[in-house]
N, C-alpha and C positions, 0 to 999 in steps of 0.2 A: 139703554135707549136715551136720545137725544130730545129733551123735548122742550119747545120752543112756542112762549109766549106771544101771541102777535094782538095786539089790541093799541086803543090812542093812551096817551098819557093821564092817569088819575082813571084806569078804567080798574086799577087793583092788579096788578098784572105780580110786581112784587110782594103783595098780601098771597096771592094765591101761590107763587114759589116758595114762601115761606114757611106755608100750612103742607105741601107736598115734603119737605123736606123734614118737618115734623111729623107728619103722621105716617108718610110712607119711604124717607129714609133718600127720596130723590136729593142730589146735590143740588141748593140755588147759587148759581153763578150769578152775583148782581157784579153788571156791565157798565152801571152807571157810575158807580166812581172812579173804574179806568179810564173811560172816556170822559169824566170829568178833572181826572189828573191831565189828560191830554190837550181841553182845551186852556186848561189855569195854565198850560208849558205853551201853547201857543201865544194866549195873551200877553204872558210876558217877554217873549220873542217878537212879539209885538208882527205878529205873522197870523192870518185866517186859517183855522182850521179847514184841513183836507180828509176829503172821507177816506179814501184811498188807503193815507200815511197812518189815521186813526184805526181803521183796519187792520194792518199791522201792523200795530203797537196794541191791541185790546184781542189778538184771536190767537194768538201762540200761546195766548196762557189761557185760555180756554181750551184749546185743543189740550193743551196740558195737563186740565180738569178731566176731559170727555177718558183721558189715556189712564186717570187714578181710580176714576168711579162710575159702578157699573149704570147707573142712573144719572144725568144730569139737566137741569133745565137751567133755560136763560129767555131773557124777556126782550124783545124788540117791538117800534111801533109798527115796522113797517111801511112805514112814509119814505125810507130811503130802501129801495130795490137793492141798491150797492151793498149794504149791507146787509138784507135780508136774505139775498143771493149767495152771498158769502159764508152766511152761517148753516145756509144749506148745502153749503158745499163740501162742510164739515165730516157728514157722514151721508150715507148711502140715505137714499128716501125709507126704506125698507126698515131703517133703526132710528127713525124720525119720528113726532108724534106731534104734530101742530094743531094748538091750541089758538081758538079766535075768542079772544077778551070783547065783549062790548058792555059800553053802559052810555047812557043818556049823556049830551054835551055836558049842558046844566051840571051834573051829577056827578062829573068828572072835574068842573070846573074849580067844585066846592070841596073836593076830596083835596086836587091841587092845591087850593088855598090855606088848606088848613093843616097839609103836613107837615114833618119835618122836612126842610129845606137841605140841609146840611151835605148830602149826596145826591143830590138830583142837580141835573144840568138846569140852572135859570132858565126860560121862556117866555116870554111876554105874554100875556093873552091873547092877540091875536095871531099870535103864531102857534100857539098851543091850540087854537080854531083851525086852525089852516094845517097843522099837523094830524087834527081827531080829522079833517074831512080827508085827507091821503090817507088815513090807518082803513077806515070805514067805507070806500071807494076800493081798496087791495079786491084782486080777483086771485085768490087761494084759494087751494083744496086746502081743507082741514077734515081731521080726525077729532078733534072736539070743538063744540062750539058753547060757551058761558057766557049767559048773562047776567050780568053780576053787576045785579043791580043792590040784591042783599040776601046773598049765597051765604047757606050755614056754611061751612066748614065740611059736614055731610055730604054736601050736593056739587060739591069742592070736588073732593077724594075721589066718589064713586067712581066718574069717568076716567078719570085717570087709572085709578084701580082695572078695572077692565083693559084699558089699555097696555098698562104696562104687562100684567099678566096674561095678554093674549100674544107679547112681545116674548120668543123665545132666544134667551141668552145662552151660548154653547158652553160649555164646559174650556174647550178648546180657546176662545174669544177670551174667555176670564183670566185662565193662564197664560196665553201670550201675553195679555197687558198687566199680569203679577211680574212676569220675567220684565218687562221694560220698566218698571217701576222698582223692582229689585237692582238692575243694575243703572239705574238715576240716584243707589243709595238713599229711597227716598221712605224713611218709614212712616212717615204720616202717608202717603200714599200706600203703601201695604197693606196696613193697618184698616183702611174703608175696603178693601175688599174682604173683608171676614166679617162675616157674624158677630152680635154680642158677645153671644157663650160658643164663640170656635174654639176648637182645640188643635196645637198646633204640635207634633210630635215627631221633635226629631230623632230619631231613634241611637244615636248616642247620646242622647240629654234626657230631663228627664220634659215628661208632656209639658205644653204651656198654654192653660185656661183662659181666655179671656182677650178682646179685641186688646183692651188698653195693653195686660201684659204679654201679648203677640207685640203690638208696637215698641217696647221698650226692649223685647228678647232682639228685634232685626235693630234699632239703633244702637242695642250695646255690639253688635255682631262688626255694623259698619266703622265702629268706632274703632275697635278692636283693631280688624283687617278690610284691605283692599280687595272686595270680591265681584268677579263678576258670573254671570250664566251664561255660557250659549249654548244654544237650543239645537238639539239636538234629532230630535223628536218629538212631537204630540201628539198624542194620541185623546180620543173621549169614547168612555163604553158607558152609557144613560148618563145617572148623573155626576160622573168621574172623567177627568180630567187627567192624565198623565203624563210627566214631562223625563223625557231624560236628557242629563246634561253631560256638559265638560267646561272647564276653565282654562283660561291660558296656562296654567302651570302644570296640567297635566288628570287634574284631579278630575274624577266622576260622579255622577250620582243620580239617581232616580227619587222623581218625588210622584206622590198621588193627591187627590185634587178631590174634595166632594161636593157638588158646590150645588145647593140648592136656591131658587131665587136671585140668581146672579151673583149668588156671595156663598165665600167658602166657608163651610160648616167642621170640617174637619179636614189634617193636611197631617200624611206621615212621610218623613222623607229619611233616604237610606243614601249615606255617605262612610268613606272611613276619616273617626275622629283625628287620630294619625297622624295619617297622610297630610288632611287639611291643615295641624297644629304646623310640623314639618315645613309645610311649603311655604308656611306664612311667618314660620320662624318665633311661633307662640311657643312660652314655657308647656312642655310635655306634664301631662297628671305628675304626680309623685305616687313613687312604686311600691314605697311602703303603704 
């Protein structure tokens, strides 16, 4: 699921992405220092930033995010349509979940003043007034609404909690975007689609426990050889997932998928060792 922060600036919008990502594993994409690389590249081109160009330069690597992990949120005020438009263009309304941040001017004012500065785009204060009354004015449907004014943590979660688990992720959905992140060679992206304790078992090796050393088994793999997947087939029977493939070089293989919660829990997959050493021109076992 996509889920998207809309409130004014200093309403907490980044505290509440960061409490999601903690306690419920949601990815936070903070936006604000892409588009603060982008206007530090403007100024010194000595040229006005444009929402447009900022737009594409700040959303292909979002969309990049949305393609590694089954969860993602990202926070906007809102004040610009162009972009709030845009990041709903991202995915289907269906795998959306828009959240409306408010909090008191006042209260937002002094949150501003007192934060770290360091990633947040400058604003003067009266455009930071002039941007809370464009956030606050938005006519959106939302699925949540916070006011966060001085939200535990608790009161944080719950709704989202509801929401994501009333969000159903396909078995099918997870494995198409493990295959596009397999063949981007990307093991940190792999690697967020499993469980803590997944178990990955490819069944010429022996099993392999554990997110971290699932990540390290596909980066030694990529390092190794040039591999890619095409998809051949998916299929999903409840909460399985199954893909059969082929590679440019001829090789095949079927894997299975169990994926509960939008993340795989277990993965056995069935190739010959072989074949694959062979094609890729890797030293064969030794016979003795």
């Amino acid at each position: 699921m996509f889920v998207i922060l809309v409130g004014p600036k200093g309403s907490g919008k980044s505290h509440i992405g960061r409490i999601l990502e903690a306690r419920l594993g949601v990815h936070f994409f903070h936006v604000e220092p892409l588009w603060l690389a982008y206007h530090r590249d403007c100024k010194a081109a000595a040229r006005q930033p444009i929402i447009a160009e900022g737009i594409a330069r700040v959303h292909p690597v979002l969309a990049r995010a949305l393609a590694q992990h089954p969860h993602v949120c990202v926070e906007t005020t809102g004040a610009s349509s162009e972009i709030l438009d845009a990041l709903l263009s991202l995915r289907p309304r269906s795998e959306i979940v828009i959240a409306r941040v408010t909090a008191p001017l006042e209260l937002c004012l002094q949150r501003i003043a007192t934060r770290h500065q360091t990633d947040q785009i400058p604003l003067e204060t009266e455009t930071v007034r002039k941007v809370y009354a464009l956030s606050e004015s938005l006519s959106l449907e939302s699925d949540i609404t916070l006011n966060n004014m001085q939200l535990t943590e608790q009161e944080i979660v719950e709704p989202f909690t509801r929401a994501l688990t009333a969000a159903v992720i396909h078995p099918r959905q997870v494995v198409q975007a493990w295959v596009d992140a397999f063949n981007r060679a990307d093991p940190d992206a792999l690697a967020a689609f499993y469980a803590e304790d997944a178990v990955n078992h490819q069944v010429a090796e022996s099993p392999v426990h554990g997110r971290r050393a699932i990540r390290e088994m596909f980066a030694a793999g990529f390092a190794s050889a040039t591999m890619v997947c095409e998809v051949e087939n998916i299929f999903e029977d409840g909460e399985w997932g199954i893909l059969e493939w082929r590679d440019p070089l001829g090789l095949r293989g079927c894997g299975f998928f169990r994926i509960v919660g939008g993340q795989i829990v277990f993965q056995r997959g069935y190739w010959d060792k072989l074949s694959f050493l062979r094609a890729h021109g890797l030293p064969l076992p030794d016979k003795t």
